[in-house]
Each structure stands twice: as structure tokens, then as C-alpha cells.
N, C-alpha and C positions, 0 to 999 in steps of 0.2 A: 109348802114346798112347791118348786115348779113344777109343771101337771107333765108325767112320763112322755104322753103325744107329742107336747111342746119341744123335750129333749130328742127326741126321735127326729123332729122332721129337722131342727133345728141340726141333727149332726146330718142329716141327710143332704142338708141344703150345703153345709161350713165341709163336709169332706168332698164333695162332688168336685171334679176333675175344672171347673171354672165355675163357682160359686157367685149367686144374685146378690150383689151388695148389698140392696135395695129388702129384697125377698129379708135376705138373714138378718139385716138390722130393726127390721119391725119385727122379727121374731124377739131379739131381745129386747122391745119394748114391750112383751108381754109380761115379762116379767114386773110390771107396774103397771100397765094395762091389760090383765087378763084375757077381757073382753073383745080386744083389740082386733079392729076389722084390718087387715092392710090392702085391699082393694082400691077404697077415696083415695090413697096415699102414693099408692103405684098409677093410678089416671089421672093423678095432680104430677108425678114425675112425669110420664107421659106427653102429658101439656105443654109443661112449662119446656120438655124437649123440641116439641115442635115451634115452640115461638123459639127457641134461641137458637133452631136449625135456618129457620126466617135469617136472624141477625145475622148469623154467620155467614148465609149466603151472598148477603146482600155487602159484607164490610168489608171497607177498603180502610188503608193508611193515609186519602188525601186530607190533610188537616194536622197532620200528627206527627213528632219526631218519631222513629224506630230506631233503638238503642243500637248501636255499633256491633257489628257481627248477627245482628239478627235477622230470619227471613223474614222479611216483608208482609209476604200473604198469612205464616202464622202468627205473628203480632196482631196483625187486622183479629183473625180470627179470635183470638186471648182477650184481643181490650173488646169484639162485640161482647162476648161473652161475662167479663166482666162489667161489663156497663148495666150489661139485663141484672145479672143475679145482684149487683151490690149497690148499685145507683136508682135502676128502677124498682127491683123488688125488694131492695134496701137488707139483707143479709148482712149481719154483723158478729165480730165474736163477743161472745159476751165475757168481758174482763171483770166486771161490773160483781158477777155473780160464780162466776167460773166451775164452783164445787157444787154447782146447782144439776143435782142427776139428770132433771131433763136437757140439759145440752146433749146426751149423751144418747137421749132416744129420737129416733129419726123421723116419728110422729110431731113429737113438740117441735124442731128443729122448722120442721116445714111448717108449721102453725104458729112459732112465736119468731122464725128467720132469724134466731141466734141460737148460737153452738159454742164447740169448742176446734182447737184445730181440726181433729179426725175427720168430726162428723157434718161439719162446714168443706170439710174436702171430699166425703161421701156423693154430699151433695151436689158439688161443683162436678166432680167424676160422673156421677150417673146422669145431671143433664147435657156434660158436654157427648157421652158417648152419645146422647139421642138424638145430638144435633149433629153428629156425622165428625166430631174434634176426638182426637185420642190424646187421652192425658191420663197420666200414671199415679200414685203413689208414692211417696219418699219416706220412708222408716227412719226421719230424721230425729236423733234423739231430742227428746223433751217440747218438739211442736211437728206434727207434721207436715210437710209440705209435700205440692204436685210438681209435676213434670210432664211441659209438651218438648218432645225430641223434638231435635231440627232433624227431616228430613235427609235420608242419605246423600241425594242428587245436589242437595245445595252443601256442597265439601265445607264451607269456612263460616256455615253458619252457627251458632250454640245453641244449646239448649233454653228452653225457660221455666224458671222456677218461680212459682208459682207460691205464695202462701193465703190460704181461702179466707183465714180466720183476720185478715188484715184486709180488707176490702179488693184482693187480688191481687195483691202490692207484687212488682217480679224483682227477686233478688241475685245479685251481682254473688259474684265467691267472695268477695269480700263481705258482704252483709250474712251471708251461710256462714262465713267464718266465726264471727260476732256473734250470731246466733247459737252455735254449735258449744262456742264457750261461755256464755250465760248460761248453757243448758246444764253442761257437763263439765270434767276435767281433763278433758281429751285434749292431749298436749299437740295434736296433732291434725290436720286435714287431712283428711283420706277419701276413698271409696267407701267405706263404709260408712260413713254419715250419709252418703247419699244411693244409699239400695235403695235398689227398686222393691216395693213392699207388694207382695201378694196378698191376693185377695185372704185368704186364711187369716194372713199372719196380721190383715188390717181387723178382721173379726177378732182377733187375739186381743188388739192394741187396744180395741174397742170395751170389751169386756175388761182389758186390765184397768185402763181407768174408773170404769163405774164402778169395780170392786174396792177401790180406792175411796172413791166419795163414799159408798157406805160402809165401809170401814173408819175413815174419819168422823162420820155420822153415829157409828153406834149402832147402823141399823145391820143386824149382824144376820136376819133371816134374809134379806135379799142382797146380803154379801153371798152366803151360803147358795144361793140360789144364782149367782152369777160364773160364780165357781161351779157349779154342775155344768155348766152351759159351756166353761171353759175345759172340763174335762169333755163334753159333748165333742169338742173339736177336735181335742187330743187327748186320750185315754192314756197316755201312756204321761201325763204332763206330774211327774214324781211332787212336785210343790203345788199342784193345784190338790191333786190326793188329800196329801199333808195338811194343808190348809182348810180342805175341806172336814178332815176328821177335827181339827182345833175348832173351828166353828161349830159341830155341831157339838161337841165337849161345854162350849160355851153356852150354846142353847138346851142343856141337861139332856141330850140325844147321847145317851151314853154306850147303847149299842152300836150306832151308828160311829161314833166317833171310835171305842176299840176296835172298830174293822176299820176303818180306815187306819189308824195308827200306824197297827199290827203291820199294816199290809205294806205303808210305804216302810216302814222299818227294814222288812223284809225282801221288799225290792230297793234298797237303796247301797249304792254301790259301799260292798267291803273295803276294798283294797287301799289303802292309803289315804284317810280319810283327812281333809285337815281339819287347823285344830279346832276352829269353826264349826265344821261338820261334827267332829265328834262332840261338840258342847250340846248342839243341838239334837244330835241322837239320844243324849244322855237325858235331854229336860223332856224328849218327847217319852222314854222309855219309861220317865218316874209317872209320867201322864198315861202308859200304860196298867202301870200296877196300881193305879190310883182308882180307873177306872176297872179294871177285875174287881178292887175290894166292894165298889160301889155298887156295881151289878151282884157280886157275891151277897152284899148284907140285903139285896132287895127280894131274892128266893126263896 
């Protein structure tokens, strides 16, 4: 199981009022590198900040069309930016392997330069802040993307969106459109495909995918253990609970699992349940008397 320090600093880091991207995603790569130094990893971010603050400085747009509506100087800065991470230090997604856990840890990510969307946008986020570029998060359903604002003083200029796992590629609302609906069934464009995602909620997005890969994997002790991590940030996350008592049900943790049950049964809203909700109350409650008898016959 993950070691209690790891979950301590790890909620210490994911609740703090603006959170180290960098800091908390090497913390979840302990949970596969226990051992795990992140110092080399934070002075290789470091570095690679100060050569792309170099680029940035120095890049202009002579040579190059700038797409209609956009500012000038932040295109310059976007494509130095993308030239360093995807052209010279060659950053790619990896499609190839995709459900592969280490895209997911932000050690491997900088030692093998492929990822998946998030954590190829991690990446891109924490060297442009050190080169002096402010770029965002997009909580785009099923890939994420970034976002550099246009500037307030340039009125007519757009924003640019940004996808890291594509070699920088910047997308039109027409290509977010296309995207959006490969992803999902969202009849609709709105603002909500394009929130801006909080540092938390990018630790959330982070954690939910690798619980996925080892879920699909089978490997069900470091599901279990990504789920602590996910209740580390939110205690109160009622389906991480839940999940986490079914896991350890799974891995014959049978005290561990009737306390959790119990508990999210018990915190989980009464009041007009539907009928989904009551199915699943129902299969969780037989999973509690399952586990009494089982604890019962072992005293």
C-alpha cells in the first residue's frame, strides 16, 4: 500500500491554495517508483526552462504566416516554444502504446519524451511558466488541451489553443468542435468543453486516468493505491470511497473494504435516489453482509 508520509505530503502539496504541478506529479510516480528522487527531475525542468526563456526571448514571426486574429508576439512566442519541446527535444504522444502507465508518470515522460495528452501538457505548462509564457489548462473532455490568452490590450486578438500531445498543433473552434465530438455526445459547443482546469482538478484528471490503465490491467493493488491519493485530494470524493472499499474487497482486505462500504452507504445521499443509484446501493449492501459473514466465520 502507499506509505502514509507519501499521502500526507501528497494532500499537503494537491490541497495548498496553488499547488506544484511538477512537485505533486512526481509524487504520484511514487507510487511505481518508491524510491523516487524528484530533485534530477525538478533541475532538468529548470533547465530545459531556462533554454526555452532563451527562445522566447529572442522569437520573432519574420518568416512565418500568423493565423488571422492572432497576436503577433504570442504566436512568435508558441511556435519558439514549440519548436524547442517538439522539434528539437522531439516530445511526442505516444498513440503507439497509449495505456502504457508510464505516460502517466512525469519521471518517465521527461526520460522517454512521450506521454499522453495531460502529462505532455504538464510538461509544456511547467516549462513555459519558467520561460516567462503563461499557458493554461483546458479540462477538455477526452484530450486535454492548453491555452495562451490573447492579451487584454490587443481587443481583436483570440486566444490559442494549443494541443501538446500533437506536436503543438494550434486549433481553430472548428477542429475543438471535431474533437469534442469524437470524444463525447455533447450535442452541443459551449464553455464548458473549454474550462479552464485547475491545478487540483489537473491532479484529479491525472490520477483518474492511471486508475484506468490499472484497472484495465488487472493490476488492482496500484489501482487501490491511486485511489488513496485521489481521496488524498478530496476526502470527501463519495466514488473514490466506494471504489476504494470494492478494491480492497477484491484484494481479500475484508476489514478494510466493510469500512469503507459501510461508510460510503452511509454518507451517500437518501433522498430520491435513482434507479441506478438504488441498483447500486443494493449490490454494494449484499457486498456488505457478504463481508460481516466472512469476518464473522474468521473469529
Amino acid at each position: 500500500m502507499v506509505a502514509d508520509d507519501l499521502l500526507r505530503s501528497f494532500a499537503s502539496v494537491a490541497q495548498s491554495p496553488d499547488p506544484d504541478l511538477a512537485v505533486a506529479a512526481l509524487m504520484i510516480a511514487r507510487v511505481a517508483y518508491p524510491k523516487l528522487d524528484p530533485e534530477p527531475y525538478l533541475i532538468h525542468l529548470d533547465a530545459l526552462g531556462r533554454e526555452a526563456a532563451a527562445r522566447v526571448t529572442n522569437a520573432t514571426v519574420s518568416g512565418f504566416d500568423v493565423p488571422p486574429e492572432v497576436d503577433p508576439d504570442a504566436f512568435a512566442r508558441i511556435h519558439a516554444l514549440n519548436e524547442f519541446l517538439f522539434n528539437d527535444l522531439r516530445f511526442v504522444g505516444n498513440d503507439v502504446h497509449y495505456g502504457d502507465p508510464r505516460n502517466s508518470f512525469l519521471n518517465d515522460v521527461l526520460d522517454r519524451r512521450t506521454g499522453i495528452p495531460i502529462t505532455l501538457a504538464l510538461v509544456y505548462m511547467e516549462v513555459a511558466r519558467r520561460a516567462g509564457v503563461s499557458v493554461e489548462g483546458i479540462n477538455f473532455p477526452g484530450h486535454f488541451l492548453l491555452r495562451c490568452r490573447a492579451r487584454p490590450e490587443t481587443r481583436y486578438s483570440r486566444d490559442l489553443i494549443i494541443d501538446a500531445h500533437h506536436r503543438g498543433a494550434l486549433l481553430t473552434d472548428a477542429m475543438c468542435r471535431e474533437l469534442l465530438h469524437r470524444h463525447t455526445d455533447a450535442p452541443l459547443w459551449d464553455d464548458v468543453a473549454m474550462a479552464h482546469a485547475t491545478k487540483r482538478q489537473i491532479l484529479v484528471r491525472m490520477l483518474l486516468n492511471l486508475k484506468r490503465v490499472y484497472l484495465g490491467m488487472h493490476s488492482f493493488p496500484q489501482a487501490r493505491d491511486i485511489t488513496e491519493l485521489l481521496l488524498a485530494v478530496d476526502p470527501a470524493a463519495l466514488d473514490e470511497l466506494r471504489d476504494r472499499g470494492l478494491l480492497a474487497y477484491q484484494l481479500n482486505d475484508f476489514s478494510a473494504a466493510l469500512r469503507d462500504l459501510q461508510t460510503y452507504l452511509n454518507l451517500s445521499p437518501k433522498k430520491d435516489p435513482d434507479e441506478d443509484q438504488r441498483k447500486e446501493h443494493a449490490e454494494i449492501w449484499e457486498h456488505i453482509k457478504t463481508l460481516r459473514r466472512r469476518l464473522a466465520s474468521m473469529n
